[in-house]
LODREN-471317 format. One record per residue (C-alpha): residue in one letter; y, x, z. Coordinates in nm, 4 decimals. Each point is the difference from the previous one (the first is absolute). Example, Ala and Ser with C-alpha at 12.3 -4.5 7.8 and 13.67 -1.06 7.14 Angstrom:
site type: A&north: -0.4500&east: 1.2300&up: 0.7800 $
site type: S&north: 0.3440&east: 0.1370&up: -0.0660 $
# end
This chain:
site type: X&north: -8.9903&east: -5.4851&up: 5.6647 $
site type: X&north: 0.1476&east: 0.3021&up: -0.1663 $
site type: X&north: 0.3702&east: -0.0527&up: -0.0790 $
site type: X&north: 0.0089&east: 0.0282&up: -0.4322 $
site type: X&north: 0.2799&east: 0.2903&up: -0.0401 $
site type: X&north: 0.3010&east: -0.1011&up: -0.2120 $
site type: X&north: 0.0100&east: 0.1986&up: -0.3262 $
site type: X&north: 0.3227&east: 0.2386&up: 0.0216 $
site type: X&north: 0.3299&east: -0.1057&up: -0.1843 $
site type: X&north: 0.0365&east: 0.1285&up: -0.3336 $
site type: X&north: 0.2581&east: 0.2644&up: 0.1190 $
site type: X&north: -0.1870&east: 0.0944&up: 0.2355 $
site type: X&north: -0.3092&east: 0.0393&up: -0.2727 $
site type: X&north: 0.2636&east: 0.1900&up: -0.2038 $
site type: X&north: 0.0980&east: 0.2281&up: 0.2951 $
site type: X&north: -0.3579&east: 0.1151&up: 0.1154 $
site type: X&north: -0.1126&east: 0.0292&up: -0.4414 $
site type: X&north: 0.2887&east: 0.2154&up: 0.0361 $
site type: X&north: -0.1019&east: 0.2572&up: 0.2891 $
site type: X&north: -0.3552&east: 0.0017&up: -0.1559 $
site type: X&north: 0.1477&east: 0.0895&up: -0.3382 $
site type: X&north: 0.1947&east: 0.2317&up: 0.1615 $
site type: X&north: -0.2493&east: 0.1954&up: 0.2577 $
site type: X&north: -0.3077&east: -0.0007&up: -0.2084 $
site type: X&north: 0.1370&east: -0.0520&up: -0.3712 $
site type: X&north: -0.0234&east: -0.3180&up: -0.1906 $
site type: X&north: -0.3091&east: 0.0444&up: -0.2088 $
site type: X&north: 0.1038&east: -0.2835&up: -0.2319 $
site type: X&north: -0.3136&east: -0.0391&up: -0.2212 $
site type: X&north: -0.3189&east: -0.1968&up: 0.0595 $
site type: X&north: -0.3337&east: 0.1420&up: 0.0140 $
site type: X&north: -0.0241&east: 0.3372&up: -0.0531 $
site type: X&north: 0.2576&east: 0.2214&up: -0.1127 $
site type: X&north: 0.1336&east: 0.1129&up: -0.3130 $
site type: X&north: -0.2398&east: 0.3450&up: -0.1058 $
site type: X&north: 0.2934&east: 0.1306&up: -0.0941 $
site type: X&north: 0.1421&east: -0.0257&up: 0.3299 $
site type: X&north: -0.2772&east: 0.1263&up: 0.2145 $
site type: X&north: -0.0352&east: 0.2983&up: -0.2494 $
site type: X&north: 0.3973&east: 0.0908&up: 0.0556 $
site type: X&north: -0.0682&east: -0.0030&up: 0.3643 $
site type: X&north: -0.2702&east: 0.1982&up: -0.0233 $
site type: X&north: 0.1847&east: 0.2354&up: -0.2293 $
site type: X&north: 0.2733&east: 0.0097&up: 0.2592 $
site type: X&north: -0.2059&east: 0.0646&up: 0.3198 $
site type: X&north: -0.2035&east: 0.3148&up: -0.2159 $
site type: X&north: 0.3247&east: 0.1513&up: -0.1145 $
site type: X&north: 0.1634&east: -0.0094&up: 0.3679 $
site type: X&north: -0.3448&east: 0.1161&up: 0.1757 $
site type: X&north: -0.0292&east: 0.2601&up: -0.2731 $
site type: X&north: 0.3451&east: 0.1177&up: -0.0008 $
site type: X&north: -0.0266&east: 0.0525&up: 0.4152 $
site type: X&north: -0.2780&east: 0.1692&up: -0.0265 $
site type: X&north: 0.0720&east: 0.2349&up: -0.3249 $
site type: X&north: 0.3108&east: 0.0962&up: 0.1232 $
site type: X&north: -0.1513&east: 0.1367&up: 0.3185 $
site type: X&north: -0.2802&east: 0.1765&up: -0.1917 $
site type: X&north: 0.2327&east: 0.1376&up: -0.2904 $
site type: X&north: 0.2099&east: 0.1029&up: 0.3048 $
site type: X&north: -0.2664&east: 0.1691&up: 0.1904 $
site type: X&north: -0.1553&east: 0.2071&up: -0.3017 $
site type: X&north: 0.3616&east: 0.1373&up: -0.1347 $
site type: X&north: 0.2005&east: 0.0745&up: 0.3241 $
site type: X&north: 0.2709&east: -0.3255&up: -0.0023 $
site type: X&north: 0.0792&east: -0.0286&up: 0.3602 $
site type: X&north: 0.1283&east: -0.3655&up: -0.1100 $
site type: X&north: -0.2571&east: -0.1069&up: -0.1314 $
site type: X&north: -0.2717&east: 0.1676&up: 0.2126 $
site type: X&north: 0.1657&east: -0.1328&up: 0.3120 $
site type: X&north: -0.0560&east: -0.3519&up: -0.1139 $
site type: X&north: 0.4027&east: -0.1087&up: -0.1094 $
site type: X&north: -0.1265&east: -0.0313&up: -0.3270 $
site type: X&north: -0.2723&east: -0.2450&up: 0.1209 $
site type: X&north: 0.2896&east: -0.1693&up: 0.1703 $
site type: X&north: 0.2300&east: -0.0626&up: -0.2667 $
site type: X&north: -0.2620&east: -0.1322&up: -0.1662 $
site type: X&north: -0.0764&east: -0.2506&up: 0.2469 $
site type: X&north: 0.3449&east: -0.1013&up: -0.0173 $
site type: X&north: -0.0079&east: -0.0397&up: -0.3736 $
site type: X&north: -0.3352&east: -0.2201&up: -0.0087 $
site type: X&north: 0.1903&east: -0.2002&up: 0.3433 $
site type: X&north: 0.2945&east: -0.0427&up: -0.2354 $
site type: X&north: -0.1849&east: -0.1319&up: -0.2780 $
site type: X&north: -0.1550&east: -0.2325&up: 0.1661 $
site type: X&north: 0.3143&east: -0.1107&up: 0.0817 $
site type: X&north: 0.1414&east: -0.0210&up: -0.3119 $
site type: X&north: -0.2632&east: -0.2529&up: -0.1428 $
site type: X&north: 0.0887&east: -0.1869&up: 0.3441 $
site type: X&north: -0.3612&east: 0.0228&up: 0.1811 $
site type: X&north: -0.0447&east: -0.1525&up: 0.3338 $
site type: X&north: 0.1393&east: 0.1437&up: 0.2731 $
site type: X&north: -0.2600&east: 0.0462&up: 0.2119 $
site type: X&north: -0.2121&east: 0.1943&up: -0.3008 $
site type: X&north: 0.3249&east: 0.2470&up: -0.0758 $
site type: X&north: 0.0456&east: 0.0651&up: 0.3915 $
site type: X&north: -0.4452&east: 0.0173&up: -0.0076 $
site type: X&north: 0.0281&east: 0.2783&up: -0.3438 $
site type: X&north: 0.2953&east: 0.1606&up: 0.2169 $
site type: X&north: -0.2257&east: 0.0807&up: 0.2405 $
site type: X&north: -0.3537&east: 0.1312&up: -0.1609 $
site type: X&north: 0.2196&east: 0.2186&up: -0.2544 $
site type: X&north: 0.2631&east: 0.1195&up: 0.2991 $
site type: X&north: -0.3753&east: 0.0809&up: 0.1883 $
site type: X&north: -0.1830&east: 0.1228&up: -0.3345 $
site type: X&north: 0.3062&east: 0.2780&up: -0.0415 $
site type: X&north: -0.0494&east: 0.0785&up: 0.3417 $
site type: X&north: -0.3864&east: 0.1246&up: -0.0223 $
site type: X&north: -0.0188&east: 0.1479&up: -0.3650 $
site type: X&north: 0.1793&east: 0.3363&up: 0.0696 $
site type: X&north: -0.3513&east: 0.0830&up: 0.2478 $
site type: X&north: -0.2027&east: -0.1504&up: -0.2687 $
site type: X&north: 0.1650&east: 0.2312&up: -0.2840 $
site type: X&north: -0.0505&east: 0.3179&up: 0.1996 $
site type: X&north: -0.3400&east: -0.0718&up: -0.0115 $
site type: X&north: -0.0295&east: -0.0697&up: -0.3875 $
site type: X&north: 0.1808&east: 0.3328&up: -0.0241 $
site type: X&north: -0.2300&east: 0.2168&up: 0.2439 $
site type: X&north: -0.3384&east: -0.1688&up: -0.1347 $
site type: X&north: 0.1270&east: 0.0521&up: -0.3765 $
site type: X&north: 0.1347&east: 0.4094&up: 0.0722 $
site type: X&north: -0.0811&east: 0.0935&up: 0.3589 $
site type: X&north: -0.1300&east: 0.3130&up: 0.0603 $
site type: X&north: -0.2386&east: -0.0087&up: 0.3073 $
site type: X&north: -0.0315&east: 0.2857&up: 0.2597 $
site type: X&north: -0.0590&east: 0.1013&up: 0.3477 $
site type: X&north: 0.2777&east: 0.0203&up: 0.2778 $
site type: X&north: -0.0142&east: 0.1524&up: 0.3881 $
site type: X&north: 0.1373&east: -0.2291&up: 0.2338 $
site type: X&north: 0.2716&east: 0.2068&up: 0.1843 $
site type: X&north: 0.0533&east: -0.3049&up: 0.2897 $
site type: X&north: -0.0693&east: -0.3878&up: 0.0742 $
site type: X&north: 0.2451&east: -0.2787&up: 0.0750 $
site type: X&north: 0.0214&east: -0.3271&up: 0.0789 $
site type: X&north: -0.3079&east: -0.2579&up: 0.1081 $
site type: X&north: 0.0110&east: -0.3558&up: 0.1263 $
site type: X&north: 0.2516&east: 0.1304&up: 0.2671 $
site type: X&north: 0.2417&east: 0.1303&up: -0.2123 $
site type: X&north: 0.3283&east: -0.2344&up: -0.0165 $
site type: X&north: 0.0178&east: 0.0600&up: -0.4189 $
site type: X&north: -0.2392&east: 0.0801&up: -0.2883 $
site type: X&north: -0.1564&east: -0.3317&up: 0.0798 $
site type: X&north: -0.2810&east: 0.1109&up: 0.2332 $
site type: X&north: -0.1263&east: 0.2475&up: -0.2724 $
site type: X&north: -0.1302&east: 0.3985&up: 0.0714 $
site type: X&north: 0.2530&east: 0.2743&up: -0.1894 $
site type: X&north: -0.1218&east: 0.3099&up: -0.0895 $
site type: X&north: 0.2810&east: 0.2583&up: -0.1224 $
site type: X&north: -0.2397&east: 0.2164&up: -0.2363 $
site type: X&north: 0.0694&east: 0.3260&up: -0.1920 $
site type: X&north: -0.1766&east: 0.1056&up: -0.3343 $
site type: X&north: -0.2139&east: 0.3059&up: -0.0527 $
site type: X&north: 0.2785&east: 0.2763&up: -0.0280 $
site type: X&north: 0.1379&east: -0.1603&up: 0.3553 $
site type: X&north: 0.3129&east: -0.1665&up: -0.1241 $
site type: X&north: 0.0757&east: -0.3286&up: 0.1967 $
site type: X&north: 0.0154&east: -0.3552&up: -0.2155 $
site type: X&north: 0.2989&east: -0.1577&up: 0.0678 $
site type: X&north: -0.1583&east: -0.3458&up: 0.0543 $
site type: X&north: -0.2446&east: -0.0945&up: 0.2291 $
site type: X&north: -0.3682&east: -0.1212&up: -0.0654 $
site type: X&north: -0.1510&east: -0.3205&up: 0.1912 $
site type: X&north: -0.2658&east: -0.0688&up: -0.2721 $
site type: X&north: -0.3277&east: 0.2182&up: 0.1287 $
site type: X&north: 0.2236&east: 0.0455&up: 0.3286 $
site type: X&north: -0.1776&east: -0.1377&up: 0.3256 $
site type: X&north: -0.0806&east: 0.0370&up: 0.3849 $
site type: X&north: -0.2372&east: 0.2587&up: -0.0610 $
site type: X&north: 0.2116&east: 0.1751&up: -0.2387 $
site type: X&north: 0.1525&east: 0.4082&up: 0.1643 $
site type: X&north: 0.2009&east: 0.2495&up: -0.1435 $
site type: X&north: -0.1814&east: 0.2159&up: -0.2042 $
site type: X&north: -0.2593&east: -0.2634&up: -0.1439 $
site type: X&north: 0.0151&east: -0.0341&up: -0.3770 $
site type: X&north: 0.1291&east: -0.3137&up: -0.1922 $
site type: X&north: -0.0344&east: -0.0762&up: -0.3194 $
site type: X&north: 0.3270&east: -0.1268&up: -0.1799 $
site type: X&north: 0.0777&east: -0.0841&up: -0.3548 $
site type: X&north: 0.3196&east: 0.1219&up: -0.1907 $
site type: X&north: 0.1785&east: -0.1112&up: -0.2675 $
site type: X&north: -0.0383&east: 0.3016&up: -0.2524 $
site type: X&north: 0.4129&east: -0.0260&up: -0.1569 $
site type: X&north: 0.1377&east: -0.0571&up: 0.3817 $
site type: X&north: 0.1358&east: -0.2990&up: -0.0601 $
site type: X&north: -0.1748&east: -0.2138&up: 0.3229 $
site type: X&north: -0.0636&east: 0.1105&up: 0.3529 $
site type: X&north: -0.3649&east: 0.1093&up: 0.0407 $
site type: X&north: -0.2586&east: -0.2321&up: 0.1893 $
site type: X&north: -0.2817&east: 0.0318&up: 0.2085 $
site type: X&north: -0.3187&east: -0.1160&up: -0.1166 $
site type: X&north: -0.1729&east: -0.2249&up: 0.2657 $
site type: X&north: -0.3409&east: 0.0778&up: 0.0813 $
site type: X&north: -0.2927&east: -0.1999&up: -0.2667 $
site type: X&north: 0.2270&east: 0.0097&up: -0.2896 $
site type: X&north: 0.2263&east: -0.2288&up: -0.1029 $
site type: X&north: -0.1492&east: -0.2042&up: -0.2617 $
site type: X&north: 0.2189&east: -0.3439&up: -0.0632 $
site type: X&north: 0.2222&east: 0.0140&up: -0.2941 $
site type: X&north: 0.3503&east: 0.1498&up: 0.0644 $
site type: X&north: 0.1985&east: -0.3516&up: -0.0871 $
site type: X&north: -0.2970&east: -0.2214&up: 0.1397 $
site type: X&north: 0.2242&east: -0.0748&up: 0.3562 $
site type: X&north: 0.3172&east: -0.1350&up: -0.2440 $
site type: X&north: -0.2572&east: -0.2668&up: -0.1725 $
site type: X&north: 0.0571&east: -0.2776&up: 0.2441 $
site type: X&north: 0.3804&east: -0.0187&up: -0.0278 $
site type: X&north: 0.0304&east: 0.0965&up: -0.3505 $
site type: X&north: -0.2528&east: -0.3198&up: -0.0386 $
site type: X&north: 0.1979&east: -0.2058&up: 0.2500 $
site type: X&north: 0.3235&east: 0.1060&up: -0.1542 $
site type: X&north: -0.1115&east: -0.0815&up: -0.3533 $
site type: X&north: -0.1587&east: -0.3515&up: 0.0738 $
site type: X&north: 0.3483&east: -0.1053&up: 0.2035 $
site type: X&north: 0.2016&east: 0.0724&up: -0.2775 $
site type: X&north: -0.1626&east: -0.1428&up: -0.2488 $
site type: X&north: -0.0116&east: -0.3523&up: 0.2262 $
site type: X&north: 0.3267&east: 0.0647&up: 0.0646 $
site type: X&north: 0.0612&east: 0.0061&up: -0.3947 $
site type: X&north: -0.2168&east: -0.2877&up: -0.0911 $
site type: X&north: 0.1877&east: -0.2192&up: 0.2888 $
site type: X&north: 0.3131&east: 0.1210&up: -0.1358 $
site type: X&north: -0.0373&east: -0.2393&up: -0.3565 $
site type: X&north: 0.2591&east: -0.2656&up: -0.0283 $
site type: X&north: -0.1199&east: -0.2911&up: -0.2461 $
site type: X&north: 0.3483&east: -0.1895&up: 0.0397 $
site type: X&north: 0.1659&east: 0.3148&up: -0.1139 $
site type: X&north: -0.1601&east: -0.0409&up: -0.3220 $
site type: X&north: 0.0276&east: -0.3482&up: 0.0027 $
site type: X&north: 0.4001&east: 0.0090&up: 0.0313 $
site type: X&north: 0.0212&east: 0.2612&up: -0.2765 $
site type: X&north: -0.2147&east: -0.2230&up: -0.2377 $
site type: X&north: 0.2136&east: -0.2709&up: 0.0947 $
site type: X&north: 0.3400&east: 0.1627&up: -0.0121 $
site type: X&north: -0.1158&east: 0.1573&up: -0.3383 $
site type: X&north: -0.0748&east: -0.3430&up: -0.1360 $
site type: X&north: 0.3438&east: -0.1112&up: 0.1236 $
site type: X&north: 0.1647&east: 0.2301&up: -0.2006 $
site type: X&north: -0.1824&east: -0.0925&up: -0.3948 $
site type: X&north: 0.2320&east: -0.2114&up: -0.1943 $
site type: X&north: -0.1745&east: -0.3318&up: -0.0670 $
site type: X&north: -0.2044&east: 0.0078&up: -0.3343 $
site type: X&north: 0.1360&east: -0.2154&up: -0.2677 $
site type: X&north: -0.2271&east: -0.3337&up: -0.1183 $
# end
């Protein structure tokens, strides 16, 4: 016969509604949530995915190295993170919104070049002046790099790996695509075009990112807050006269 397990003490109840409360947020409210509460967290996770991401594409197309590099994206992490914080979400959701926007800063400086080059690049034809790298090499991640020149023979200062492969000797052409005011390092155009939408690779954690915060938002509500306040507030009226 299976032993019946004793119910915990009520301390010990207290201590574990506690840690819940405390790692994953107390969601005090039965059934579904307030609207209003799921549309603040969903206003909160599109403001912090959008600022991450604008500030890396207004930093790309006007030349701020700090926002271009992705510290804007970054301190705008931190301000969503803090937030979160404020309204006293559950742990685990801040340290889960830490992450995706910390991550989501990380890759939108690539994905802003790219806005910028398929918005005003210039496309053109370079000579490959000498090949690097392969799966051999200890960096550029396995990757072929062609050092290229343009038409009048001056050397690009970066090297091209898009279009760049085995097969690829100096003096074969490559087609690259510049950005017409100077403001991003040209990029080589990979063989069969590419035809996916500049952003499209940042959809999955700008989704991720805005779904955890608005949980973490929802979870965050605090029913006895209000209840306290309603009773402290009737506390404090002087008793009407009969």
């Amino acid at each position: 016969m299976r032993r019946r397990r004793r119910p915990l003490p009520a301390p010990d109840q207290h201590l574990m509604a506690h840690l819940r409360s405390t790692v994953w947020g107390p969601a005090e409210f039965v059934g579904l949530p307030p609207w209003w509460l799921a549309a603040e967290g969903l206003v909160a996770g599109i403001v912090g995915a959008g600022a991450i991401v604008g500030s890396a594409v207004a930093g790309a197309w006007y030349g701020i190295p700090g926002l271009a590099d992705g510290e804007g994206g970054l301190v705008c992490a931190v301000a969503l993170t803090v937030y979160l914080c404020v309204v006293r979400a559950g742990r685990a959701l801040v340290g889960a919104v830490a992450v995706l926007g910390v991550c989501l800063a990380l890759l939108a400086p690539q994905a802003a070049v790219s806005v910028v080059l398929a918005e005003r690049g210039r496309v053109e034809s370079v000579v490959v002046t000498s090949v690097e790298g392969g799966p051999g090499a200890v960096s550029g991640q396995g990757r072929y790099l062609c050092s290229v020149a343009d038409s009048d023979g001056v050397q690009l200062k970066v090297r091209i790996w898009r279009g760049c492969g085995r097969t690829t000797r100096p003096g074969d052409a490559l087609t690259v695509v510049h950005d017409s005011n100077g403001l991003v390092p040209p990029r080589g155009v990979a063989a069969g075009g590419a035809g996916a939408g500049p952003l499209r690779d940042l959809g999955g954690w700008t989704a991720a990112l805005v779904a955890v915060s608005m949980v973490a938002v929802v979870r965050s509500y605090r029913l006895s807050h209000t209840a306290s306040g309603a009773t402290s507030g009737a506390a404090s009226r002087p008793p009407s006269g009969t």
